[in-house]
N, C-alpha and C positions, 0 to 999 in steps of 0.2 A: 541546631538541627539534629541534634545527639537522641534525644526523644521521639521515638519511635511510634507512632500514630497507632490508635486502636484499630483492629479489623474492620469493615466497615462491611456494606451490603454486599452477598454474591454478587459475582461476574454479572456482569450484561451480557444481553443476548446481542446478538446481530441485527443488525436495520430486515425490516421485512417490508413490506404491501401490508396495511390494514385490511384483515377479511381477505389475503390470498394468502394457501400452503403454501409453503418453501418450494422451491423450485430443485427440479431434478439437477443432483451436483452431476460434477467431472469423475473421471476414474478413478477408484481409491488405488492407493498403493497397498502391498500386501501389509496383514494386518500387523499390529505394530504394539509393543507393550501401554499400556492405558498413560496417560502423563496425566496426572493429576492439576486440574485448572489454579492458578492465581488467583489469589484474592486481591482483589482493583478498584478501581473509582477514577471513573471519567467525570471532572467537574468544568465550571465554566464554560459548557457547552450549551445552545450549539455553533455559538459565531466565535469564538477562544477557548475552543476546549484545551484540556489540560489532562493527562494521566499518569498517574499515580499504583504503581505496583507493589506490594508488599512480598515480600522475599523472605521464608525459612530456610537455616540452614541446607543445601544441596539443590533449593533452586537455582535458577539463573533466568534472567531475562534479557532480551537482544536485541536493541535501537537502534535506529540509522544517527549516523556521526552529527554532531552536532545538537541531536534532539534533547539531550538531558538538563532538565530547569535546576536540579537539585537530587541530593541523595543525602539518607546518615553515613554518616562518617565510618561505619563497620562496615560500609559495603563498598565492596571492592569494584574496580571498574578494570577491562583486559580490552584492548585494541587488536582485533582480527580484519583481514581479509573478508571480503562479504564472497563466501564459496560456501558449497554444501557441506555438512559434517563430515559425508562419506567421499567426498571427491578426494581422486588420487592427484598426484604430482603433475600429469597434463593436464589435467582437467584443470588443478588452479590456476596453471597459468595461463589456459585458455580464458579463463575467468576472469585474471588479471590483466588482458589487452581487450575485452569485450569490454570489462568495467574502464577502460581507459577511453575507449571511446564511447561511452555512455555520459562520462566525464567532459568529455568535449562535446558533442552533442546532447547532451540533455542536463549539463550541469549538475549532476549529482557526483555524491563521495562514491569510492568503490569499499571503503570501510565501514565497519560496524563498530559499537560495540557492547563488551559481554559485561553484566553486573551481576554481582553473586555475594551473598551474604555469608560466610564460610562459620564464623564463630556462633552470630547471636541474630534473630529476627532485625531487617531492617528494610528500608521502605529507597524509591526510585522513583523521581517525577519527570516527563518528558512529555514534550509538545511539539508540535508542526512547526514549519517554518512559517507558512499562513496561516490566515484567520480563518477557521472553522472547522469542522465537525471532524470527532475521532469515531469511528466505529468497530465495534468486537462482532468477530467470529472466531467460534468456537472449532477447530477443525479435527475432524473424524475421520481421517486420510484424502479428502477429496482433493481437488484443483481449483486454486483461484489466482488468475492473471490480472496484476494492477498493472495501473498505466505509469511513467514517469513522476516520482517522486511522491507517490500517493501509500509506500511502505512506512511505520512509524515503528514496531517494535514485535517479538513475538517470543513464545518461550515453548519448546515441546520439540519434537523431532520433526527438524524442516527441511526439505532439500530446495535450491532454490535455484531459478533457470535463467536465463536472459531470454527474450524473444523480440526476435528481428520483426517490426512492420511490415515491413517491403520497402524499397527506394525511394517510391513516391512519398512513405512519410515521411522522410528528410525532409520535403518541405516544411516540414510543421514540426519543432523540437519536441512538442509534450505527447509524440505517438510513435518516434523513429523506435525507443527501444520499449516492452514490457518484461517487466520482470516474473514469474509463474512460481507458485509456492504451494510444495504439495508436500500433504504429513497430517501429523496428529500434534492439537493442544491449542495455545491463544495465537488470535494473529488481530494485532492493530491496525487500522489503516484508514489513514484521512483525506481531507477534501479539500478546496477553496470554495467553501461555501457549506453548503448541508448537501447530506446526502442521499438518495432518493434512491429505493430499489426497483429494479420495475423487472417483472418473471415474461417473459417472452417465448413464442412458441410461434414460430416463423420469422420472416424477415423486418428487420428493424432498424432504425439508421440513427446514428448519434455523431453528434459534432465532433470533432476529433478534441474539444481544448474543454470539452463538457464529462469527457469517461472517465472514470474513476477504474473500473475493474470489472470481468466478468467471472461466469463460473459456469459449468453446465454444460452441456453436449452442442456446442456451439462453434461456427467457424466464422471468421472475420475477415474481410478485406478491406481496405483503404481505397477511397476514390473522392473526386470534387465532388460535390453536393448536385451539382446540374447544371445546366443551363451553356453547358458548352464552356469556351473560353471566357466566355462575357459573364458565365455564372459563376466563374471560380474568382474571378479578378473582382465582378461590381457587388457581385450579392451581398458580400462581409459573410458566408459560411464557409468558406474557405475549404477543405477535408472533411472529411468524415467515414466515420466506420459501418460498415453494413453488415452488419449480424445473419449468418442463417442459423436456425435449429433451434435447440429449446432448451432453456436454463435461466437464468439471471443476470442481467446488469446492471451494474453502479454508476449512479451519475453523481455529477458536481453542481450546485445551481451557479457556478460564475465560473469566469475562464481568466485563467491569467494571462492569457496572448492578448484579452481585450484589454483588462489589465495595464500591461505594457504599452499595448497602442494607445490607449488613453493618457497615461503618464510622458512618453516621450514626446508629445510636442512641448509640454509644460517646462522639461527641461532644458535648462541653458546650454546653448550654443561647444 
């Protein structure tokens, strides 16, 4: 794996709406020096995708633990804290007992980590823990909030947030925490299933075990889907998020709560 792969097509664009503009993003932060995009290749998509970064000396790019299929052998790998560049000494360890209970309730690492090629061009492959779809945006300081476990890697100036659901999403592991990541440069982020944009401009309801992530001048709350007591227990819709305002969301076409509920009768006792 010494051999270092030729450059291959520019960057990918981000999932959009066929035949709709982009949707009105979140607040930039103050403007920020330019960070030059990676050169990458999403393959095997879109039900096993697979991505693939190439690294010149002084990049770096930055995966959630466990994603990495492979690298050359010149490139270095560092084990960090998942905190912002700029956070001071409270803030990590505020970030260190949030990411502990993000750990416990939603199963994910609180670690990253950092790959850098220091000597000589060299190349980085990392994939989802599930099957399907990787998708690239390109970030120009804006805001986008993924859901649980739906971050895979990013490279440019990130600061990155935790955000609470509300209690009610307790009931439901894949909406109690989102993570929020606002900067300039690449930001990966996958699905269980394929991922579908949809630009919205008022009120709009999504399954809670179906979001991928949003962006755009939008607020959200968590509530049952309807129907009373009898609609949160018999429906099978269990949660859901109700969008106000206008911006963009990310969906997932499978849920892995159904997932789980499907596989555990099959298992032994």
């Amino acid at each position: 794996m010494d051999q270092h792969p030729q450059p291959q097509a520019p960057p990918q664009q981000a999932l959009a709406p066929q035949g709709q503009a982009p949707a009105p993003q979140g607040a930039a932060m103050a403007p920020a020096q330019p960070v030059a995009p990676l050169t990458h290749e999403i393959t095997h998509g879109p039900s096993f995708a697979m991505l693939r970064v190439d690294l010149q000396p002084g990049q770096k790019v930055v995966a959630e633990a466990g994603a990495m299929v492979a690298r050359n052998s010149n490139v270095e790998m560092e084990v960090k804290m998942n905190a912002g560049s700029r956070a001071g000494f409270f803030a990590k360890v505020k970030a260190f007992f949030i990411a502990m209970i993000r750990k416990i309730v939603g199963g994910e690492t609180f670690f990253v980590n950092h790959f850098s090629s220091p000597q000589a061009p060299g190349a980085v492959w990392v994939a989802p823990t599930l099957s399907g779809t990787i998708a690239h945006r390109r970030m120009q300081g804006e805001t986008i909030t993924l859901s649980t476990g739906a971050y895979l890697a990013s490279s440019g100036d990130f600061e990155m947030k935790m955000k609470f659901g509300g209690f009610k999403s307790l009931l439901a592991k894949e909406g109690a925490f989102f993570i929020q990541i606002t900067g300039t440069g690449d930001l990966w982020f996958n699905s269980y299933g394929g991922v579908h944009a949809v630009d919205i401009n008022g009120p709009f309801m999504v399954d809670n075990g179906h979001l991928v992530g949003f962006e755009g001048n939008v607020t959200f709350s968590i509530k049952s889907a309807g129907g009373g007591a009898m609609g949160f227990l018999a429906s099978g819709e269990g949660l859901v998020v109700q969008f106000e305002g206008q911006g963009r969301v990310y969906l997932q076409s499978r849920n892995v709560g159904s997932l789980v509920g499907w596989l555990t009768p099959l298992l032994p006792g």
